[in-house]
C-alpha positions as CSV (number, residue, x, y, z in Angstrom):
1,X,133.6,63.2,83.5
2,X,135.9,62.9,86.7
3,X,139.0,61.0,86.8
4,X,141.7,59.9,89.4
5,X,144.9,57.7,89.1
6,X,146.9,56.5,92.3
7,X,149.9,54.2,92.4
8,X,150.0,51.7,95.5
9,X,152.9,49.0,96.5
10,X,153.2,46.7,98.8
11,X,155.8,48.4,100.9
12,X,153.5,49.6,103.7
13,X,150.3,47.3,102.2
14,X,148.2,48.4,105.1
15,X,148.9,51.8,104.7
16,X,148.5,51.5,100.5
17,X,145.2,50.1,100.9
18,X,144.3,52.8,104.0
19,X,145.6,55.4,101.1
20,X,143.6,53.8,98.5
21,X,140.4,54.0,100.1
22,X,140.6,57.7,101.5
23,X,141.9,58.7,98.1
24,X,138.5,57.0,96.9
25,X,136.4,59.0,99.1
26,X,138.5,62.3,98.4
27,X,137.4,61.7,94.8
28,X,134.0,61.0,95.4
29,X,133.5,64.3,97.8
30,X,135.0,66.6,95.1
31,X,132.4,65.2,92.2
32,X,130.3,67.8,91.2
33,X,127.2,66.5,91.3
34,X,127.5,64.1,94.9
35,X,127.3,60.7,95.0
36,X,124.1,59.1,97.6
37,X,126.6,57.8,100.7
38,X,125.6,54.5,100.5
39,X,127.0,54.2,97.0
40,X,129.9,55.9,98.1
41,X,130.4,52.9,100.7
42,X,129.9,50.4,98.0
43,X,132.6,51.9,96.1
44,X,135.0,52.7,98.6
45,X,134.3,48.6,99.7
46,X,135.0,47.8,95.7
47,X,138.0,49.7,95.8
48,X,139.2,48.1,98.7
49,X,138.2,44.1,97.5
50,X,140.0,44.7,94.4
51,X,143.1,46.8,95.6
52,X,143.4,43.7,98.6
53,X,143.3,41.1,95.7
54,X,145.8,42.9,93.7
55,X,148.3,43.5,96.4
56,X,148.0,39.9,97.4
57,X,147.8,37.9,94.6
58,X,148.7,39.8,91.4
59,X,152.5,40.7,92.6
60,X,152.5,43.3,95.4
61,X,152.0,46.4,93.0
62,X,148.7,48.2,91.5
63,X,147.3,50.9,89.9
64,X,143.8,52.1,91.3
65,X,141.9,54.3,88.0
66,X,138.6,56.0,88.9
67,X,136.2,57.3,86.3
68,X,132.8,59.1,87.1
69,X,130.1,59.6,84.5
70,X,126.9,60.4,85.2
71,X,125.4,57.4,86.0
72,X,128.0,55.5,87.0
73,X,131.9,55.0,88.6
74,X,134.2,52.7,87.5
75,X,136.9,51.1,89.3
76,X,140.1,49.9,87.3
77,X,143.0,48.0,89.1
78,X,145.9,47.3,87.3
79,X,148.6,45.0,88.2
80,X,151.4,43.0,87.0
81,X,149.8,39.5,87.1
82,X,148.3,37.9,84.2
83,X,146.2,35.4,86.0
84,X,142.6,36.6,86.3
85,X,140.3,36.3,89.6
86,X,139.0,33.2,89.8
87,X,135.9,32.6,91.9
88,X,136.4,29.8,95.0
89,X,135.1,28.1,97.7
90,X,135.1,30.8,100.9
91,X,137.3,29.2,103.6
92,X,135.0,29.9,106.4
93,X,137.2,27.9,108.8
94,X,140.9,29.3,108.2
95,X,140.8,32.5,107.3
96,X,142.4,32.8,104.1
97,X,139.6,34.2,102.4
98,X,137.0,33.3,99.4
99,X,134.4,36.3,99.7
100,X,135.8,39.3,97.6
101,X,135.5,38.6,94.2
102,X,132.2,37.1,94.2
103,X,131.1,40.6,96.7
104,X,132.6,42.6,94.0
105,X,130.3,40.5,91.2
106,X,127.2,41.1,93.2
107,X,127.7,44.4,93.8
108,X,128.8,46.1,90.3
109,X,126.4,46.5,88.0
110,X,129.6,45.0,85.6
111,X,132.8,43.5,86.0
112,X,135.9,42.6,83.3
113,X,139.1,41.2,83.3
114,X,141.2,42.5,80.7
115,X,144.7,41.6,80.0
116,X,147.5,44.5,79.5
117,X,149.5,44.6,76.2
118,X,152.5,45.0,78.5
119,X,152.0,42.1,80.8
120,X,149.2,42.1,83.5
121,X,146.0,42.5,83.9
122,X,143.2,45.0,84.5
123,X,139.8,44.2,86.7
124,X,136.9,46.6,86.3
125,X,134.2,47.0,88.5
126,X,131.0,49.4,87.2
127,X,129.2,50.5,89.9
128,X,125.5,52.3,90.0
129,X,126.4,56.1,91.2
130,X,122.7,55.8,93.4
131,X,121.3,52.7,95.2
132,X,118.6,51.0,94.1
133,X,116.0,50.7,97.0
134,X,116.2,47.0,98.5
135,X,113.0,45.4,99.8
136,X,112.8,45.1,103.3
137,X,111.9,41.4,105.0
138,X,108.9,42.0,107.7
């Protein structure tokens, strides 16, 4: 089993979530038995959906955990908020968003909310380590 912890804050938010995600793939190119690159996209986009939402909404701090077994990845975001993701209406009109949470649902194979003895929360995110094949429309 692989693991990787990174910090991120708000103070250069662009460049924590920049950081987040090339830590992600940095992890994923030094697993020992390679990850397919599509699944490595689908992770990377997990990691970036749920390190977004922290920063944003669960006060401007996280914690980005990643765990490889052999089947599987799993993305853990801590942060300081205690108020879990909710699902919502996308705002297709004014920008302010609607389409990570249920994105992250669709793609993991599981998700959890779990709240911190501390204060906070953590979201989970399991993700398949290969693609399934998708059918293909004619």
């Amino acid at each position: 089993m692989n693991t990787m912890s990174v910090d991120i804050a708000t103070a250069r938010s662009t460049a924590s979530l920049a950081g987040a995600r090339e830590s992600t793939r940095g992890f994923l190119d030094r697993l020992v038995r390679p990850i397919a690159a599509e699944a490595a996209d689908t992770v990377v986009l997990v990691v970036s959906e749920l390190v977004t939402n922290a920063l944003r909404h669960g006060g401007g701090t996280c914690t980005l955990d990643l765990t490889a077994d052999p089947d599987s990845i799993e993305v853990a975001v801590h942060d300081p908020s205690p108020q879990a993701p909710r699902l919502r209406t996308p705002d297709l009109n004014g920008g302010t968003g609607g389409f990570g949470w249920p994105m992250v649902n669709r793609l993991a194979r599981a998700t959890a909310v779990t709240r911190r003895t501390p204060g906070g929360k953590t979201v989970s995110a399991l993700l398949a380590r290969h693609q399934r094949a998708r059918a293909r429309l004619a």
